[in-house]
C-alpha positions as CSV (number, residue, x, y, z in Angstrom):
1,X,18.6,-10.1,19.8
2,X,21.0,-12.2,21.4
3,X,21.8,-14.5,24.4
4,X,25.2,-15.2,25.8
5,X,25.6,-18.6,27.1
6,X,25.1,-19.9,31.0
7,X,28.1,-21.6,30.6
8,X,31.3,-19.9,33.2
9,X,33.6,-18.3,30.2
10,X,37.3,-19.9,31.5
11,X,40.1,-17.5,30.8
12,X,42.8,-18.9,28.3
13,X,46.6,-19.2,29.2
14,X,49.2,-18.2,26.9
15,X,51.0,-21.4,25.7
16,X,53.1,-23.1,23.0
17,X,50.8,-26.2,23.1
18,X,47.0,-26.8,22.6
19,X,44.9,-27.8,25.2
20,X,43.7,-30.7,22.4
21,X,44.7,-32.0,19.7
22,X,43.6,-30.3,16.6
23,X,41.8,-27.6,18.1
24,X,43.6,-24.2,17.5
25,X,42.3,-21.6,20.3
26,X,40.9,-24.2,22.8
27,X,37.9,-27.0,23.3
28,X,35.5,-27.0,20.8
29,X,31.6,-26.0,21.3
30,X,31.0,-30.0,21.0
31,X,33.4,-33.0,20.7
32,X,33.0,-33.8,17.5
33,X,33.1,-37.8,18.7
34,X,30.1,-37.3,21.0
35,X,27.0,-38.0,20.5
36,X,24.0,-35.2,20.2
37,X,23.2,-33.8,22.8
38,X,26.7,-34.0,24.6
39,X,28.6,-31.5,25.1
40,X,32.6,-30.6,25.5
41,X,34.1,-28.0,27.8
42,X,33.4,-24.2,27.1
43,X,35.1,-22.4,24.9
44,X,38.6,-20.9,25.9
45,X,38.6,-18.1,23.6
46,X,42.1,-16.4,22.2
47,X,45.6,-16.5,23.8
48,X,45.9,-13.3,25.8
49,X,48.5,-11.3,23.6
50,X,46.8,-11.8,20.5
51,X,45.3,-9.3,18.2
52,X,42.0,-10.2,17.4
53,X,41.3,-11.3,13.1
54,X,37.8,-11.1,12.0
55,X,37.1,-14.7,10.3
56,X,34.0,-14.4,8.5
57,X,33.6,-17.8,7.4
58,X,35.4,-21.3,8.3
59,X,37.7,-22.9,6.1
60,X,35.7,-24.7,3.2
61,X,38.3,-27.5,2.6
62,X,37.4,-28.3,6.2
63,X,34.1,-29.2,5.6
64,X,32.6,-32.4,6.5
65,X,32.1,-35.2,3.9
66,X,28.3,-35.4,3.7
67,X,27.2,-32.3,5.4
68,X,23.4,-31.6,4.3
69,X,23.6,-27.8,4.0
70,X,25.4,-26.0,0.8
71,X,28.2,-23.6,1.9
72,X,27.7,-19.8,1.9
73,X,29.9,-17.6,-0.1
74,X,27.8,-14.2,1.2
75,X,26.5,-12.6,4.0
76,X,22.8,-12.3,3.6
77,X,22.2,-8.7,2.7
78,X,19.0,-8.4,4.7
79,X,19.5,-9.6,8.0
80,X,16.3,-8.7,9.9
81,X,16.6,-11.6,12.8
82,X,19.4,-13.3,15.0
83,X,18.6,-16.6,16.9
84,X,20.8,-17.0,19.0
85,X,22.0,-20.6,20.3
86,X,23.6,-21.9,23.6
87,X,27.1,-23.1,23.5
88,X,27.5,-26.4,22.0
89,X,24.3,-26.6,21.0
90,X,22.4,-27.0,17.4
91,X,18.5,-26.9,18.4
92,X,16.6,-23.7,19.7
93,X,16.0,-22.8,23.0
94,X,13.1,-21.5,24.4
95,X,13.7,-17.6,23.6
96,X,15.0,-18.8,20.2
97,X,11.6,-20.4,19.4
98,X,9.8,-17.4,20.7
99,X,12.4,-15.1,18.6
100,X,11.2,-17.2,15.3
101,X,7.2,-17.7,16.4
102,X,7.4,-13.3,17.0
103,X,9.0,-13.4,13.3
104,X,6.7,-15.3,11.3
105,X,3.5,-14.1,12.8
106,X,4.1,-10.4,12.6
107,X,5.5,-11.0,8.6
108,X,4.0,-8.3,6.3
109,X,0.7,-9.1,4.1
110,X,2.6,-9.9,1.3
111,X,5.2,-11.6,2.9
112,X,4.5,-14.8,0.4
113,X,6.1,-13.1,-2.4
114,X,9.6,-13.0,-0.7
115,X,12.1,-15.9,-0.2
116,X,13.6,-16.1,3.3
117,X,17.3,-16.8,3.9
118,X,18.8,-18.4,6.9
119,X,22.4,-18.5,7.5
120,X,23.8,-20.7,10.3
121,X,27.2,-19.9,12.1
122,X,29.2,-21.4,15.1
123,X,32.1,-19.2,17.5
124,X,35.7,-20.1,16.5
125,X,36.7,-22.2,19.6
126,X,37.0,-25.9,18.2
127,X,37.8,-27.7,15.1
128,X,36.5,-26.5,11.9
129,X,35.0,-29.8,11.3
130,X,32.8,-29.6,13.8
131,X,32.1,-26.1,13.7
132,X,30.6,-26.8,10.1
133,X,28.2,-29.6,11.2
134,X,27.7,-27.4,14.2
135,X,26.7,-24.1,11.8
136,X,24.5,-26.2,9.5
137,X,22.6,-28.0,12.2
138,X,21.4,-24.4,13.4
139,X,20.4,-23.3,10.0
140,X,18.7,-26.4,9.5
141,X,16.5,-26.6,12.9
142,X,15.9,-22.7,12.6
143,X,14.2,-23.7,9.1
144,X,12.4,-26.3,11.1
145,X,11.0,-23.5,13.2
146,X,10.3,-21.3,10.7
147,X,7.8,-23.7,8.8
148,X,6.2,-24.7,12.0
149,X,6.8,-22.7,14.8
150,X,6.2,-23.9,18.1
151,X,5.6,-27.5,16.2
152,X,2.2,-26.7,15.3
153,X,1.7,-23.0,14.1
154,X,1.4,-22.3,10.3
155,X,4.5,-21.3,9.2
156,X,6.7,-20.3,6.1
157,X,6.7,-22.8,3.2
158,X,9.5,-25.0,2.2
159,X,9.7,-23.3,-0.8
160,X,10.1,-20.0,0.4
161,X,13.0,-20.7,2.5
162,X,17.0,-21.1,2.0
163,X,20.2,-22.3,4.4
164,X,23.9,-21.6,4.4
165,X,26.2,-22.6,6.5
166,X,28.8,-20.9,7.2
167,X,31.2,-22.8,9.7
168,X,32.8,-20.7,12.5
169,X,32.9,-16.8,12.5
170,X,34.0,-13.8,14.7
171,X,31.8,-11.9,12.3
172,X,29.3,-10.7,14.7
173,X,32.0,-9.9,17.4
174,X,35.0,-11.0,19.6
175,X,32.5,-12.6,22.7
176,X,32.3,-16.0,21.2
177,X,28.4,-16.1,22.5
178,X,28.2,-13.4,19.9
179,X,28.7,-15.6,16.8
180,X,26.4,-18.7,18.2
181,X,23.8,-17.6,16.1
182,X,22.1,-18.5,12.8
183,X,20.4,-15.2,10.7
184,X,16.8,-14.7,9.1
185,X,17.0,-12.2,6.4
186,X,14.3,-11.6,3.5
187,X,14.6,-8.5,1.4
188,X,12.2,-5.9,2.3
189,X,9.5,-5.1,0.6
190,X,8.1,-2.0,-1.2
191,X,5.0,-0.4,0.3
192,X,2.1,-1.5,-1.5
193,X,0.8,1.1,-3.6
194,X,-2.0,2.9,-2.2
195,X,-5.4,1.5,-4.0
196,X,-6.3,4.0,-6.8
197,X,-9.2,6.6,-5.4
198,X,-11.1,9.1,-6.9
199,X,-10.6,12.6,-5.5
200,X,-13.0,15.7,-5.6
201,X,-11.6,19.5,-4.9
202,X,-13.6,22.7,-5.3
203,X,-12.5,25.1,-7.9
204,X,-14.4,28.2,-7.3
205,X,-17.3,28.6,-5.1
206,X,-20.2,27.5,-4.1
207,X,-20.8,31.1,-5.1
208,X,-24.3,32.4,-4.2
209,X,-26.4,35.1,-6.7
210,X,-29.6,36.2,-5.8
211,X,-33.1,34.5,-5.9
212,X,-31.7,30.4,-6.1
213,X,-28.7,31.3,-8.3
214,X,-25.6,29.8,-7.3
215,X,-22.5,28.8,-9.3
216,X,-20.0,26.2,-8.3
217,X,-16.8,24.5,-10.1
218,X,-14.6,21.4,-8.9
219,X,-12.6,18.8,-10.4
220,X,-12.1,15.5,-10.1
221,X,-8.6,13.6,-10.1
222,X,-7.4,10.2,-9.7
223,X,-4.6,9.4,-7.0
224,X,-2.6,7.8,-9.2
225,X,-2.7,8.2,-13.3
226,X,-4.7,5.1,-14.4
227,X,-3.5,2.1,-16.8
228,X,-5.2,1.5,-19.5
229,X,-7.8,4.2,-19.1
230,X,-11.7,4.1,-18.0
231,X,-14.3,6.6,-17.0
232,X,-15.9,8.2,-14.0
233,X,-19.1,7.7,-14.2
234,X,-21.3,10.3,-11.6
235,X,-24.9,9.8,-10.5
236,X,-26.7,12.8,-10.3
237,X,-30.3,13.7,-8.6
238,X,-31.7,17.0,-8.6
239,X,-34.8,18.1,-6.4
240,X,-36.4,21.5,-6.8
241,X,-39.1,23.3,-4.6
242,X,-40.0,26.4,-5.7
243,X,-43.1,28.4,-4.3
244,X,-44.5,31.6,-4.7
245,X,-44.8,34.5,-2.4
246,X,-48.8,32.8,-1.3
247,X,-47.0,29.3,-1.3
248,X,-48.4,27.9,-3.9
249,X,-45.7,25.0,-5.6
250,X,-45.1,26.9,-9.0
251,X,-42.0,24.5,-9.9
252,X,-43.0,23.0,-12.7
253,X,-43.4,26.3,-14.3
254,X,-40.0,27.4,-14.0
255,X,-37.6,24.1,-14.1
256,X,-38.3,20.1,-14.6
257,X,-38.7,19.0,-11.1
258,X,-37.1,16.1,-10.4
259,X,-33.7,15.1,-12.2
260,X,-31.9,11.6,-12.1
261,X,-29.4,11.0,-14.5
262,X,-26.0,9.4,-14.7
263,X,-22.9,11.5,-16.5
264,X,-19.1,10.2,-17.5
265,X,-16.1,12.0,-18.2
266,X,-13.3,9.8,-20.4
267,X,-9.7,9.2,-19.2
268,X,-7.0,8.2,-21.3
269,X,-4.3,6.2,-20.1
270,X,-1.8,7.9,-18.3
271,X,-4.2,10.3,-17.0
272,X,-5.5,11.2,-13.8
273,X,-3.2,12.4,-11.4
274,X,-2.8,15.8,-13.3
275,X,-5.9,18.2,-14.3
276,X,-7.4,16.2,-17.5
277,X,-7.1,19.3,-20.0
278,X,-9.6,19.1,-22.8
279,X,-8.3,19.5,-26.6
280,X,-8.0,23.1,-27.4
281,X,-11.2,25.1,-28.8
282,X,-12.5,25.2,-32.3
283,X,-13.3,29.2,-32.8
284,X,-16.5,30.1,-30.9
285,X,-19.0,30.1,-33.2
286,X,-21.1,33.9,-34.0
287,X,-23.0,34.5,-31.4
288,X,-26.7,34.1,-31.8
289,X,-28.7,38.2,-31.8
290,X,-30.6,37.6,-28.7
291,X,-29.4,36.0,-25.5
292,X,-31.3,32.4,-24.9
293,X,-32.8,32.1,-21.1
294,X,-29.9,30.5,-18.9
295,X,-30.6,26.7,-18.4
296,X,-29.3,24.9,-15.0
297,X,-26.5,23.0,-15.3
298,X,-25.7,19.9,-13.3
299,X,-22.4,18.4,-14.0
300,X,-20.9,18.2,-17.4
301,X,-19.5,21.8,-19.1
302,X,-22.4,23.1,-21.3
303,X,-21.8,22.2,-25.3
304,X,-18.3,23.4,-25.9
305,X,-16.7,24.2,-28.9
306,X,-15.0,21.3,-29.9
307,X,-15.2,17.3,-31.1
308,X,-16.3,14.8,-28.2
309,X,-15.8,12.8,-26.8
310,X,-12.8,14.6,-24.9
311,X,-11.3,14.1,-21.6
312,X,-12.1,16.4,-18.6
313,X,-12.1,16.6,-14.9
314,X,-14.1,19.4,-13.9
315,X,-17.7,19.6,-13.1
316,X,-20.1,22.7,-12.8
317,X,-23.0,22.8,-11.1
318,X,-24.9,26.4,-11.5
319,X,-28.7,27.5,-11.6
320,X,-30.1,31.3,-12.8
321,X,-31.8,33.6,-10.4
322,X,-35.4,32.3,-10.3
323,X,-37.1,35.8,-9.6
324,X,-38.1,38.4,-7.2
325,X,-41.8,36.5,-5.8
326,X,-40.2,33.1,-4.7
327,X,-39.1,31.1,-2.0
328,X,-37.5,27.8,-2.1
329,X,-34.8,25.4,-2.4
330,X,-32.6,22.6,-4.4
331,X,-31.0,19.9,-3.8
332,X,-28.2,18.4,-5.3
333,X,-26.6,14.9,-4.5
334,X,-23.9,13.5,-6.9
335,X,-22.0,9.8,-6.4
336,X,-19.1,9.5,-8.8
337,X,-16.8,6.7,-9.3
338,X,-14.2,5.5,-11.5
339,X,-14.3,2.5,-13.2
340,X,-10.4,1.6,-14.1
341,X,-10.9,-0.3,-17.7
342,X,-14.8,0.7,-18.6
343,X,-12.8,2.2,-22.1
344,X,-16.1,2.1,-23.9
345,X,-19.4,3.8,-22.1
346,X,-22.5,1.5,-22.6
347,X,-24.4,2.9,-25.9
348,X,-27.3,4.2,-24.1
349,X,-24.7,7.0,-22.7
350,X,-25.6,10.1,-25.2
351,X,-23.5,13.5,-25.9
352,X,-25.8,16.5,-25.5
353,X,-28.6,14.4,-24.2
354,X,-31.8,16.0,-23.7
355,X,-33.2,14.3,-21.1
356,X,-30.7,15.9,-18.6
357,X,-28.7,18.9,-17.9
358,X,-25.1,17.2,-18.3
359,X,-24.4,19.5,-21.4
360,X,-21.4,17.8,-23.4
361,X,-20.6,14.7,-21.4
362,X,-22.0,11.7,-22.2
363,X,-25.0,10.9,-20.0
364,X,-28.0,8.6,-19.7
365,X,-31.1,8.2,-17.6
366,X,-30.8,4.5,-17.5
367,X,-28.8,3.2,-14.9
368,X,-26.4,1.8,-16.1
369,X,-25.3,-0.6,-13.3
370,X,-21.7,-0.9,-13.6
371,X,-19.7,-2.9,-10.9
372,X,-16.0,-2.4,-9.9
373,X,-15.6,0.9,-9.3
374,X,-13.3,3.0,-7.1
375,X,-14.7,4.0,-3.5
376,X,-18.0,6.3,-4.2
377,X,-17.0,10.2,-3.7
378,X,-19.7,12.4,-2.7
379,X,-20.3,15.7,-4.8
380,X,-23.9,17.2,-2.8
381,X,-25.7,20.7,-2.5
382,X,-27.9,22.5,-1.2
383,X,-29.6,25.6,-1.2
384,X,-32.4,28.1,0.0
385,X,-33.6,31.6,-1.2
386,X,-36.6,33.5,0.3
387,X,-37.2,36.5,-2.6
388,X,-40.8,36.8,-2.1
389,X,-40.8,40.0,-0.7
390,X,-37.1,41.4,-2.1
391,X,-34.3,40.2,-3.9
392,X,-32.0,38.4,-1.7
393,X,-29.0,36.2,-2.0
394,X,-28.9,32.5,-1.7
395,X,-28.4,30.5,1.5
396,X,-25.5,27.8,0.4
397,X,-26.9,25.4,3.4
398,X,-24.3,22.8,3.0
399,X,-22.1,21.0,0.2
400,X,-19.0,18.5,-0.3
401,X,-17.2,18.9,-0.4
């Protein structure tokens, strides 16, 4: 944004001589005898007749003995801000403060991390002495600004911040007002990356089968592929109700009745983003003569056929048909998260463990408390089946997802 000066522009005459001594294309935007805060006559601007030349810096064996600000030898690459000044004049005005205080307060989060770059300038009318001093003063009071705005907001530190100046300029346009200026830039920053989640999609299913049996695959993924590795670790309660046609609570004849257990799948490095694929498997072993009554499964794949630990990223929750003569219901609610760095479970984590249903993954009925973890994903069923009279299907009543 800028502001053109309140000043009348006067129009300039074509002539052999200078309306001053020493200054080449009229008065400049302050006597360079006069004290601050004093001011010369407006600028003139070019000769009529003249074709405009784009000066994009004054000349540096013009500049001042003593001047406070180093010279700049490039444009700053990102501008994001002009100031723009009055004519003649080094400090801010009241729109220019307000430009710098919108600036500093609206900076990005992590805004510390990037230096700041202010570049002063001045419009050509004048000497280039004076234009110097004139360019450097407004790169100096807008770093003033910027570490205090308003003179008692928090502002950028010291140590953040640069200044060029630049002397006088038609850079930013013939309208002298245009080049009264002094530029913020600060190189943009990348997007922070998006904190690492764990992610649940369903496979296949829920599927109902008849009588409580129900099948249902999903996998979990990171969304991004993790550094140095870790595990997600799932909570997982099970409640079954089962009665029989006369209501009578015959659960503890057919399945444990209360599950709580915690389960963990392993991922590598690297992984996460893409299905985690297990190692391929050892020949299935010969099957056993007689089929072995189905056992629910809550989480982990049943035993497969090859070495654990392993890395995977899908989860199966299934339960058999419980019979023609019953009526009732289970509930499943599972709380994963992943814990970036947790490379090594705690020992009481067990491979085929017994005392749950998490086939080959690792799992534990002692909780194992672990801290740190990703946002908690929810993984919950349930379901209903009335077969006392007939065989029906099950009710899937809800799940997520």
């Amino acid at each position: 944004m800028t502001r053109a000066s309140g000043r009348q522009q006067q129009p300039a005459t074509r002539s052999t001589q200078a309306v001053r001594t020493g200054s080449r294309h009229g008065a400049p935007e302050r006597a360079p005898d006069a004290p601050a805060g004093s001011f010369a006559a407006p600028d003139l601007g070019h000769d009529f007749g003249q074709i405009p030349v784009v000066r994009r810096k004054g000349d540096p064996t013009k500049v001042p003995a003593g001047m406070s600000c180093p010279v700049g030898t490039t444009s700053p690459a990102s501008p994001v801000l002009q100031v723009p000044f009055d004519n003649g004049v080094g400090t801010l005005n009241g729109v220019a403060q307000a430009l710098v205080s919108d600036f500093v307060s609206k900076r990005p989060p992590l805004s510390f991390l990037a230096p700041v770059r202010v570049d002063g300038y001045a419009s050509e009318p004048g000497t280039q002495e004076f234009n110097w001093s004139l360019s450097c003063e407004r790169a100096t009071n807008t770093v003033a600004e910027l570490t205090r705005p308003g003179g008692f907001m928090p502002g950028i530190p010291k140590t953040q911040l640069s200044l060029f100046a630049h002397g006088e300029t038609s850079e930013f346009g013939g309208d002298p007002a245009r080049n009264r200026v002094a530029v913020i830039s600060t190189p943009k920053l990348p997007a922070p990356a998006p904190p690492r989640r764990l992610l649940i999609s369903t496979e296949t299913g829920p599927t109902p089968q008849d009588c409580g049996g129900y099948s249902w695959s999903t996998s979990f993924l990171l969304s991004k592929d993790s550094d140095v590795g870790g595990h997600i670790v799932q909570h997982i309660v099970v409640d079954y109700d089962i009665k029989n046609m006369f209501g009578i609570d015959i659960t503890s004849t057919i399945v444990k009745p209360h599950w709580d257990f915690w389960e963990a799948w392993d991922v590598q490095a690297g992984e996460g983003t893409a299905r985690m694929v297990p190692p391929t498997p050892a020949p299935a072993p010969t099957p056993a003569p007689a089929t072995p009554t189905p056992v629910p499964t809550k989480g982990g794949n049943r035993a497969p056929g090859f070495a654990v630990p392993y890395s995977a990223g899908r989860d199966n929750f299934a339960d058999p048909d419980h019979g023609t003569g019953t009526k009732g219901s289970i509930k499943v609610t599972g709380d994963a998260q992943f814990y970036e760095g947790l490379t090594t479970l705690p020992a009481h984590f067990i491979h085929s463990n017994p005392a749950t249903t998490a086939g080959a993954a690792p799992s534990t009925t002692t909780d194992p408390k672990l801290t740190g973890g990703t946002p908690n994903v929810d993984h919950d069923l349930l379901v209903e089946w009335d077969c006392r009279f007939a065989k029906s299907k099950t009710t899937i009543v809800s799940h997520t997802p």
